[in-house]
PyMOL Python script that loads the backbone (N, CA, C, O; Angstrom):
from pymol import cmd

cmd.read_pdbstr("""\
ATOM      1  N   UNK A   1     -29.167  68.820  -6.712  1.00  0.00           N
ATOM      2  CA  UNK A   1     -29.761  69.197  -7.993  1.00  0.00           C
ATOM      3  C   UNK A   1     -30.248  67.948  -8.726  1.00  0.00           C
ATOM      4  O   UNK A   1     -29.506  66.967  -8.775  1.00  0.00           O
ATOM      5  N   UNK A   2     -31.614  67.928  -9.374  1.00  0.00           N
ATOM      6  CA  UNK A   2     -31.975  66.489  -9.992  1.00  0.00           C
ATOM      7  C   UNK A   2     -31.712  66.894 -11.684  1.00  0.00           C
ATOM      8  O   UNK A   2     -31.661  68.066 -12.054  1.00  0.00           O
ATOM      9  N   UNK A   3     -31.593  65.991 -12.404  1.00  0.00           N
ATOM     10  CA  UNK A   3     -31.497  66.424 -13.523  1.00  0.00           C
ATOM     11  C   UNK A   3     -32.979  65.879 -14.230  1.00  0.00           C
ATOM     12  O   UNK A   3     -33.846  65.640 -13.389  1.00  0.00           O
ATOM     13  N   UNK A   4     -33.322  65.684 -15.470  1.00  0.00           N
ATOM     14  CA  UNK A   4     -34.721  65.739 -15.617  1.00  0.00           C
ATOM     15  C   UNK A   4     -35.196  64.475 -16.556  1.00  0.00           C
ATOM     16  O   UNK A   4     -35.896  64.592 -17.562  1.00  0.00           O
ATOM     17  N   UNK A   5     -34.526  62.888 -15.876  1.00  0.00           N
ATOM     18  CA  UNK A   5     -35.087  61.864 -16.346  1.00  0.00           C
ATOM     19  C   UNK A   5     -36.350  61.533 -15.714  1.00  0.00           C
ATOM     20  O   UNK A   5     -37.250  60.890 -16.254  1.00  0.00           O
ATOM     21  N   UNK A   6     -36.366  62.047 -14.442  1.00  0.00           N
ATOM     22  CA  UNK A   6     -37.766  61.378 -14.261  1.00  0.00           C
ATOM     23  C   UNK A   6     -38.857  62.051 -14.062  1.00  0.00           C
ATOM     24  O   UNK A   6     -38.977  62.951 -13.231  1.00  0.00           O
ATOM     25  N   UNK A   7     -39.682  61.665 -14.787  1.00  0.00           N
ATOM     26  CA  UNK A   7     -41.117  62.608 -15.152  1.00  0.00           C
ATOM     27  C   UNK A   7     -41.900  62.618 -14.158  1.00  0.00           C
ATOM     28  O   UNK A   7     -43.021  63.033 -14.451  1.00  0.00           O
ATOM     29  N   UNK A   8     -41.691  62.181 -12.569  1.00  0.00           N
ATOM     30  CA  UNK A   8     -42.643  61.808 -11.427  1.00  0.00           C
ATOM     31  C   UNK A   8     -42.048  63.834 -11.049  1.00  0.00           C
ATOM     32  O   UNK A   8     -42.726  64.578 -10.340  1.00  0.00           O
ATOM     33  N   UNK A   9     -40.853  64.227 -11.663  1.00  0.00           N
ATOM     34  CA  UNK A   9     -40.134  65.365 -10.529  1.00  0.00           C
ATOM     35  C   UNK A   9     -40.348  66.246 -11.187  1.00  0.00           C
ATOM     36  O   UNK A   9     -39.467  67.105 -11.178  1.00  0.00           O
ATOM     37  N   UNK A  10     -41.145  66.416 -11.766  1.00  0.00           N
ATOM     38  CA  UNK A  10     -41.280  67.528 -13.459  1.00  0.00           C
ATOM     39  C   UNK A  10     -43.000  68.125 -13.134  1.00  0.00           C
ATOM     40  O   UNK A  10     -43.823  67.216 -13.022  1.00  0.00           O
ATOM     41  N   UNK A  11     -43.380  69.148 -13.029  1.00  0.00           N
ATOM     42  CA  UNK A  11     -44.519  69.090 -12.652  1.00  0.00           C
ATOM     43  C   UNK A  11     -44.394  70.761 -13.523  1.00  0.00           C
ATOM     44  O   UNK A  11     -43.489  71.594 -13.573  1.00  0.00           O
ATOM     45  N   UNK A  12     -45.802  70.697 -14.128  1.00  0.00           N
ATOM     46  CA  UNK A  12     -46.263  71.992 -14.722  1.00  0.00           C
ATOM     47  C   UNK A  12     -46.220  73.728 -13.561  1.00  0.00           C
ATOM     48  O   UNK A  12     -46.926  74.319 -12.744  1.00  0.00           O
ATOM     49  N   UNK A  13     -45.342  73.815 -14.015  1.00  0.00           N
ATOM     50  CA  UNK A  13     -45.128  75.090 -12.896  1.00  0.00           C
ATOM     51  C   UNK A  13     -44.035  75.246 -12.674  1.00  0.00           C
ATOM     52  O   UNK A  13     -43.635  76.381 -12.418  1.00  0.00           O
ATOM     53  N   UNK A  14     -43.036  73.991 -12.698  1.00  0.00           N
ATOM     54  CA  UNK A  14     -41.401  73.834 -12.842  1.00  0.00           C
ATOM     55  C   UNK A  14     -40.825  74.822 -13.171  1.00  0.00           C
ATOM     56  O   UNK A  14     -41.192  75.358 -14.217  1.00  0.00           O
ATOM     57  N   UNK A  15     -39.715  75.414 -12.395  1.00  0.00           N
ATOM     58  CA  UNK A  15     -38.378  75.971 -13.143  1.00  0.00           C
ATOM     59  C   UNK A  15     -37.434  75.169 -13.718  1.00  0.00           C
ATOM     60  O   UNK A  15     -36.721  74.541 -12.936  1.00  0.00           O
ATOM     61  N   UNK A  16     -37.262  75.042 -14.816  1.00  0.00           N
ATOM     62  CA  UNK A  16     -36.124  74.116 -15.509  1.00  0.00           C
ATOM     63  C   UNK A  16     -34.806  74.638 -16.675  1.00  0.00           C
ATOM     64  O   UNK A  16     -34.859  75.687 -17.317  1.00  0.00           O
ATOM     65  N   UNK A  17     -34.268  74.162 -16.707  1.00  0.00           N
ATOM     66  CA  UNK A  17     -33.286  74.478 -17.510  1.00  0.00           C
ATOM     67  C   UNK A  17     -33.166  73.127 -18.898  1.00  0.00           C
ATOM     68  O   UNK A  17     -32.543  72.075 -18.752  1.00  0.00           O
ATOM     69  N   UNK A  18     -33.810  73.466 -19.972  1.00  0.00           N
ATOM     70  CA  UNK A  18     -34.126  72.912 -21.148  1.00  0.00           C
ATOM     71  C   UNK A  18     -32.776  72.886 -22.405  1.00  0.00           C
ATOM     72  O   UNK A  18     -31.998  73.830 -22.271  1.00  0.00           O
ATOM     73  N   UNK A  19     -32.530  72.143 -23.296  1.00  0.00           N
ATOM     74  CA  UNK A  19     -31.813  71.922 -24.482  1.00  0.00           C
ATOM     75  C   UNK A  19     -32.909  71.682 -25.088  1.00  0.00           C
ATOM     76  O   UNK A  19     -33.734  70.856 -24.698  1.00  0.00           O
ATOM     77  N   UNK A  20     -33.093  72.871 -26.801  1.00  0.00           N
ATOM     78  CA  UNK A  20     -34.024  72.786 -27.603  1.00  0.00           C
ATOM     79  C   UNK A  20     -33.317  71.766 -28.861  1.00  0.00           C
ATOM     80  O   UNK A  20     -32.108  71.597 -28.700  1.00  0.00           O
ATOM     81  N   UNK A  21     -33.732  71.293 -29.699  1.00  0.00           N
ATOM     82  CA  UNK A  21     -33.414  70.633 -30.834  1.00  0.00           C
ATOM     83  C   UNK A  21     -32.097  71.031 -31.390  1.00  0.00           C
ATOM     84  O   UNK A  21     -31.023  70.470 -31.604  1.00  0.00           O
ATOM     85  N   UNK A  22     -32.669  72.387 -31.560  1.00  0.00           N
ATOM     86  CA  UNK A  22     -31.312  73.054 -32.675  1.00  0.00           C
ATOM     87  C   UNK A  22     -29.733  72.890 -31.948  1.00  0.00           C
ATOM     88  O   UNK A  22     -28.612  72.668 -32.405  1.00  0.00           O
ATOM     89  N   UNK A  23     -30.359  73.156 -30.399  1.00  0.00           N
ATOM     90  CA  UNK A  23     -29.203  73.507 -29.036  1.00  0.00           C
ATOM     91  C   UNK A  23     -28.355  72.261 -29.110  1.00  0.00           C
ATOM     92  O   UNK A  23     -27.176  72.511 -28.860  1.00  0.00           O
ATOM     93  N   UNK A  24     -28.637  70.815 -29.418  1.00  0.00           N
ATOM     94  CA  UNK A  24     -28.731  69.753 -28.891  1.00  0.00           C
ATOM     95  C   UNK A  24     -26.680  69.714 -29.345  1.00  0.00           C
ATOM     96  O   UNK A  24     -25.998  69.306 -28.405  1.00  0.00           O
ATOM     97  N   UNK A  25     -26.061  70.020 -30.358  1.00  0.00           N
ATOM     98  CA  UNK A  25     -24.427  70.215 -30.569  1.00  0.00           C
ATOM     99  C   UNK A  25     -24.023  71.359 -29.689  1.00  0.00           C
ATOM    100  O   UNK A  25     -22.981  71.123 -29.080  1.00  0.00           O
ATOM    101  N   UNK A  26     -24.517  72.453 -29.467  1.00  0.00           N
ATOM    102  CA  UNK A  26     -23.827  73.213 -28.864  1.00  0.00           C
ATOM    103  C   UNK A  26     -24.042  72.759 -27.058  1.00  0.00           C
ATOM    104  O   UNK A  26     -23.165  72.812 -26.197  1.00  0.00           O
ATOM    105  N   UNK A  27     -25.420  72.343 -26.891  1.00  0.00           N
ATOM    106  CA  UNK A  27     -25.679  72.245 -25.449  1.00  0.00           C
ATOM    107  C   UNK A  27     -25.685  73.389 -24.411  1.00  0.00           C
ATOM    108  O   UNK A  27     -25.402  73.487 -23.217  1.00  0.00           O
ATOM    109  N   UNK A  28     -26.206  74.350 -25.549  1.00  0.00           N
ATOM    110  CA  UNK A  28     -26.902  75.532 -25.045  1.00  0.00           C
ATOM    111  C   UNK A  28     -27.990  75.637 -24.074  1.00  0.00           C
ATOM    112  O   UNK A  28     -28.915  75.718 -24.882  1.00  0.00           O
ATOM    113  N   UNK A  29     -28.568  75.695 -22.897  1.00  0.00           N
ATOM    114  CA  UNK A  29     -29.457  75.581 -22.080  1.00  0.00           C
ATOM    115  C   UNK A  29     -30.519  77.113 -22.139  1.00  0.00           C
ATOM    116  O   UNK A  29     -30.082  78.245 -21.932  1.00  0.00           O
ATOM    117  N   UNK A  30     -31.971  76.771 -22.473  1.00  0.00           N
ATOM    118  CA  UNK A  30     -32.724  77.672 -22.048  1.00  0.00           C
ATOM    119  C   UNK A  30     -33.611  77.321 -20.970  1.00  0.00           C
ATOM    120  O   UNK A  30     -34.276  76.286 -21.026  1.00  0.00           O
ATOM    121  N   UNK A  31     -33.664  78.082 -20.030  1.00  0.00           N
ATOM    122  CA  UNK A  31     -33.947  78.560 -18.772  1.00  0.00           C
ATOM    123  C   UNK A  31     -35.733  79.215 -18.925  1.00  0.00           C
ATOM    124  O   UNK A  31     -36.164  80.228 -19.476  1.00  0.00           O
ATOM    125  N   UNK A  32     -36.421  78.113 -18.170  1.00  0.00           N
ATOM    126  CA  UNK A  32     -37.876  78.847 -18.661  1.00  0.00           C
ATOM    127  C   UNK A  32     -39.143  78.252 -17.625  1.00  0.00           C
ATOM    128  O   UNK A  32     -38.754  77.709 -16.591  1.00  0.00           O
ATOM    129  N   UNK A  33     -40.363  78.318 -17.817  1.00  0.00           N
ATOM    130  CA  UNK A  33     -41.082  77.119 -16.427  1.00  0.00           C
ATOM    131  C   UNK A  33     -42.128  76.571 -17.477  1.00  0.00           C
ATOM    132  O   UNK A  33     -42.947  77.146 -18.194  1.00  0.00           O
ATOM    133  N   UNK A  34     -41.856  75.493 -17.333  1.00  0.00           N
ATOM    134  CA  UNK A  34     -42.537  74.333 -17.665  1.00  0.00           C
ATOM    135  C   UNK A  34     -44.286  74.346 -17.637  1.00  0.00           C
ATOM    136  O   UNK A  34     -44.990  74.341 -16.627  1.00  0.00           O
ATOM    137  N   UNK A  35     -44.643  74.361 -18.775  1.00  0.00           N
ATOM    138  CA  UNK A  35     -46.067  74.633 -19.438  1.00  0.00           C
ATOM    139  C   UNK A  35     -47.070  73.200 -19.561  1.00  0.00           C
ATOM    140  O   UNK A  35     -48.285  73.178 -19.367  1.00  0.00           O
ATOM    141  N   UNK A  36     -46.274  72.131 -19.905  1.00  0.00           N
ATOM    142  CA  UNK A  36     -46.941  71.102 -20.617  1.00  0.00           C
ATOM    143  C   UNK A  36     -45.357  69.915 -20.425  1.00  0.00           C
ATOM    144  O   UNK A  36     -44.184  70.215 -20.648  1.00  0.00           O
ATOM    145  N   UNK A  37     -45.924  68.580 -19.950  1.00  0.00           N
ATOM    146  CA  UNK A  37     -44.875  67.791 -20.185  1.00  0.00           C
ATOM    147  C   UNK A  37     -45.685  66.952 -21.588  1.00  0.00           C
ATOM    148  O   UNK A  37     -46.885  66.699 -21.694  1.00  0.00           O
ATOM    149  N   UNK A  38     -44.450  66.612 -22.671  1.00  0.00           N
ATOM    150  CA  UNK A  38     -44.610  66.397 -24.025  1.00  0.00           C
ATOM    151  C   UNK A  38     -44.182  64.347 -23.876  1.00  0.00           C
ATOM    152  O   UNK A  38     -44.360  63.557 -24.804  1.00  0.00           O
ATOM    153  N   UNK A  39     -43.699  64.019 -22.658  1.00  0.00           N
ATOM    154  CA  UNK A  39     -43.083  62.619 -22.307  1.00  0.00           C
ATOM    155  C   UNK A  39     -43.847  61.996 -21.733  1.00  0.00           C
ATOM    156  O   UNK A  39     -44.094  62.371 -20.586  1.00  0.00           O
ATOM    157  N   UNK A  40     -44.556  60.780 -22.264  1.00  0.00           N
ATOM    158  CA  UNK A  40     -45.574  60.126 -21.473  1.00  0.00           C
ATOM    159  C   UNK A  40     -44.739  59.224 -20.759  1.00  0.00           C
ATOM    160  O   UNK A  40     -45.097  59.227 -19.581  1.00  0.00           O
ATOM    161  N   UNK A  41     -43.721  58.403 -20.964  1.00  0.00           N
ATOM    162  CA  UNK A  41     -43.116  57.451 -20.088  1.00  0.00           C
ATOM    163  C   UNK A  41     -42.339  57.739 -18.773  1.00  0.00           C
ATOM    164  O   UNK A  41     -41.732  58.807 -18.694  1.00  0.00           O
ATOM    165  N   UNK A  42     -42.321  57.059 -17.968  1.00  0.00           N
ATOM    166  CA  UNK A  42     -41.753  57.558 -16.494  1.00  0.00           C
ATOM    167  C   UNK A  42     -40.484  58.181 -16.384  1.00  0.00           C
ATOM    168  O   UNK A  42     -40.067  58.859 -15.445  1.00  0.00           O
ATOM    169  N   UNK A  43     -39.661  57.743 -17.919  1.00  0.00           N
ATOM    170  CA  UNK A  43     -38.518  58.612 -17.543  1.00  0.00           C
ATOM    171  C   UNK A  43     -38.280  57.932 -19.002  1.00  0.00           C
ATOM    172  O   UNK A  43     -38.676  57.051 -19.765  1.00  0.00           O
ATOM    173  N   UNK A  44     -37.193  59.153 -18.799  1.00  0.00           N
ATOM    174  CA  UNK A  44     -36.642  58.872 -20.124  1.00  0.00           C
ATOM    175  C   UNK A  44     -34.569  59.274 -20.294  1.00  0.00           C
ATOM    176  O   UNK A  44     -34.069  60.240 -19.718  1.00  0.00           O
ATOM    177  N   UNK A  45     -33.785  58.342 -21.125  1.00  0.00           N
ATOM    178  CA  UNK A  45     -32.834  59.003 -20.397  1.00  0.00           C
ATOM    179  C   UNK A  45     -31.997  60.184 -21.307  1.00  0.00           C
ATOM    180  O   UNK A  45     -30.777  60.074 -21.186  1.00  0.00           O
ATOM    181  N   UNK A  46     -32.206  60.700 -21.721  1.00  0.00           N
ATOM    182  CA  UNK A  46     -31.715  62.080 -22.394  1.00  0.00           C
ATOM    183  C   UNK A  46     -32.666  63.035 -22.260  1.00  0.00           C
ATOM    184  O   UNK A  46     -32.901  63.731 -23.248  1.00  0.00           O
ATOM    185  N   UNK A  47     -33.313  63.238 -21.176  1.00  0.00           N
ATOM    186  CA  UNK A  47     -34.386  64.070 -20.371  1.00  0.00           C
ATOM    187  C   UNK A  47     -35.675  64.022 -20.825  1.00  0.00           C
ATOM    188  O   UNK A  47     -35.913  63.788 -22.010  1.00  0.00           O
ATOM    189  N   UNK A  48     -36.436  64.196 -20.109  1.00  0.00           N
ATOM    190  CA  UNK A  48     -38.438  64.548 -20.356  1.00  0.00           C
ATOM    191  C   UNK A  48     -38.874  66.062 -21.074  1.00  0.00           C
ATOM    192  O   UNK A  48     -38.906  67.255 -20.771  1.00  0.00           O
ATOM    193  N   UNK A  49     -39.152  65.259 -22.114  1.00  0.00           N
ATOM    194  CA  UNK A  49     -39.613  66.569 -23.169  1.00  0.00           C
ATOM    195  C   UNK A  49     -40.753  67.363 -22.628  1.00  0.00           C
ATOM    196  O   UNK A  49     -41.652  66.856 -21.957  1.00  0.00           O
ATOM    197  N   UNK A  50     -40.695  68.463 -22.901  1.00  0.00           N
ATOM    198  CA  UNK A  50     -41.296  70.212 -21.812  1.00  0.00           C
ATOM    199  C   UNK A  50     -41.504  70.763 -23.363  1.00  0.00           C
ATOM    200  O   UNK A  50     -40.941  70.650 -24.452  1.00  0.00           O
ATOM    201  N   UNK A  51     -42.768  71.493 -22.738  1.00  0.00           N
ATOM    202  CA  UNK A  51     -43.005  72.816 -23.768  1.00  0.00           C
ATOM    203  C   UNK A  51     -43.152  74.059 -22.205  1.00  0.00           C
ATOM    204  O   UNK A  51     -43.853  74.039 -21.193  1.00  0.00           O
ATOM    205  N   UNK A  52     -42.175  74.937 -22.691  1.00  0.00           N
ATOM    206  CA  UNK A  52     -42.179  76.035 -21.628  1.00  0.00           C
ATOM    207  C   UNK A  52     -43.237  76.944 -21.745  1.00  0.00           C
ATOM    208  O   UNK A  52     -43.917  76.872 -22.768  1.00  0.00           O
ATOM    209  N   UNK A  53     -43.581  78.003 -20.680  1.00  0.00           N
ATOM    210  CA  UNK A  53     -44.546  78.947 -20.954  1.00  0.00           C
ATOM    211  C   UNK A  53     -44.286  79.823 -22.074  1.00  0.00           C
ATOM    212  O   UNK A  53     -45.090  80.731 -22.287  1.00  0.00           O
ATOM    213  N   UNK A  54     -43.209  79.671 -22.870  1.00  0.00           N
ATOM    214  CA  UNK A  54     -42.724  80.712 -23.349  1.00  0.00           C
ATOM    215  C   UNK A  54     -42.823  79.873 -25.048  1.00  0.00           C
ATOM    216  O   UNK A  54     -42.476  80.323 -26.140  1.00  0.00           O
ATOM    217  N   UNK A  55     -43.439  78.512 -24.692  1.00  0.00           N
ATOM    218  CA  UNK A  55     -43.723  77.983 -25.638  1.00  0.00           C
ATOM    219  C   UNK A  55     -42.682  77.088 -26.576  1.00  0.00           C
ATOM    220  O   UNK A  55     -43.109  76.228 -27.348  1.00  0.00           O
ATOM    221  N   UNK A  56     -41.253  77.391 -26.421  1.00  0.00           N
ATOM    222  CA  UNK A  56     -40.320  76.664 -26.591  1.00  0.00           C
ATOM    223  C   UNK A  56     -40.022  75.304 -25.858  1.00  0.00           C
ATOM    224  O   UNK A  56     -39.833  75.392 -24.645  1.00  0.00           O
ATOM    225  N   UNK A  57     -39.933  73.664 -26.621  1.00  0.00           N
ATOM    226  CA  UNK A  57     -39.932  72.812 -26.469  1.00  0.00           C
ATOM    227  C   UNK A  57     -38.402  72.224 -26.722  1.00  0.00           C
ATOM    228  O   UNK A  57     -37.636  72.487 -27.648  1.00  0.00           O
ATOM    229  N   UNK A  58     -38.158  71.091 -25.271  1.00  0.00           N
ATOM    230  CA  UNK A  58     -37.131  70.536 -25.646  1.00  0.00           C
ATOM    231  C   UNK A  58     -37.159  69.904 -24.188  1.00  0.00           C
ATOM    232  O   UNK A  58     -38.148  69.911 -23.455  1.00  0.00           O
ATOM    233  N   UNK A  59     -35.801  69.305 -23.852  1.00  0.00           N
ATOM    234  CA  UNK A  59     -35.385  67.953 -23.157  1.00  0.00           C
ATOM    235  C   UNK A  59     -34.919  68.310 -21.710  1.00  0.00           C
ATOM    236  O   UNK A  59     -33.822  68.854 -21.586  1.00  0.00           O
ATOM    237  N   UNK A  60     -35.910  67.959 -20.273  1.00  0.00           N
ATOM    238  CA  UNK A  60     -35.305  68.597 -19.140  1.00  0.00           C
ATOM    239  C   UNK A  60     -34.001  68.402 -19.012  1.00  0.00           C
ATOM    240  O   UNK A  60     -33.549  67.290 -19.285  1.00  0.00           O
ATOM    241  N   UNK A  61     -33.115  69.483 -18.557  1.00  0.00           N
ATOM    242  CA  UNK A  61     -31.522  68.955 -17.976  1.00  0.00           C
ATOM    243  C   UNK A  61     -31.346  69.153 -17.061  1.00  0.00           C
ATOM    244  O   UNK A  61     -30.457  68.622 -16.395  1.00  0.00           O
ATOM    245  N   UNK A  62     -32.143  70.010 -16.668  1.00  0.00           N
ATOM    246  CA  UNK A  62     -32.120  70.693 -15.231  1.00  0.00           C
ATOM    247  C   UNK A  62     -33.065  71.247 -14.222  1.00  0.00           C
ATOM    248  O   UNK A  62     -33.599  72.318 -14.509  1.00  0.00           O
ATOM    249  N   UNK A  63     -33.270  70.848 -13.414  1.00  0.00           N
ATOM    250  CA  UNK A  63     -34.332  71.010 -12.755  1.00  0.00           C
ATOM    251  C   UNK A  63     -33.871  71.890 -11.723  1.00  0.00           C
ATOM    252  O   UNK A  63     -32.875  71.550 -11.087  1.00  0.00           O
ATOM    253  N   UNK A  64     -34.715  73.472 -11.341  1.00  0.00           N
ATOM    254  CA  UNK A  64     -33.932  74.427 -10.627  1.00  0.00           C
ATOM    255  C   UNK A  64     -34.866  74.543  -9.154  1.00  0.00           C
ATOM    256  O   UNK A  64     -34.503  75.296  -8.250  1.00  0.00           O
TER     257      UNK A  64
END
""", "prot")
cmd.dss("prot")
cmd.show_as("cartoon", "prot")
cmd.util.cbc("prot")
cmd.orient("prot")
C-alpha cells in the first residue's frame, strides 16, 4: 500500500483515501477518485492535496 507523499503516484483517475480540513483531529478518511491534483511539488510530507470527483478537497493518505 503507498501512502500519498509522492505526487509522481497520484494520477487523475486515482482511487484514494483523503483527510479533509475539518477531518484533520478526528482523522476521518473520505474515500473518493481523484479529479485534480491541488500540489505542485514532488511530494509533500503530510500528503498531496486532491480535489475528488465529488469535489471535496484534502490530503492523500491513501492510495487504493
Amino acid at each position: 500500500m503507498m501512502d500519498g507523499t509522492n505526487r509522481p503516484d497520484i494520477k487523475p483517475g486515482s482511487k484514494v483515501k483523503i483527510v479533509q480540513k475539518q477531518d484533520q483531529q478526528t482523522g476521518r478518511l473520505t474515500e473518493g477518485v481523484v479529479k485534480d491534483i491541488l500540489t505542485n511539488s514532488p511530494n509533500h510530507p503530510h500528503g498531496i492535496k486532491v480535489r475528488l470527483e465529488s469535489g471535496e478537497v484534502g490530503r492523500v493518505k491513501e492510495i487504493l
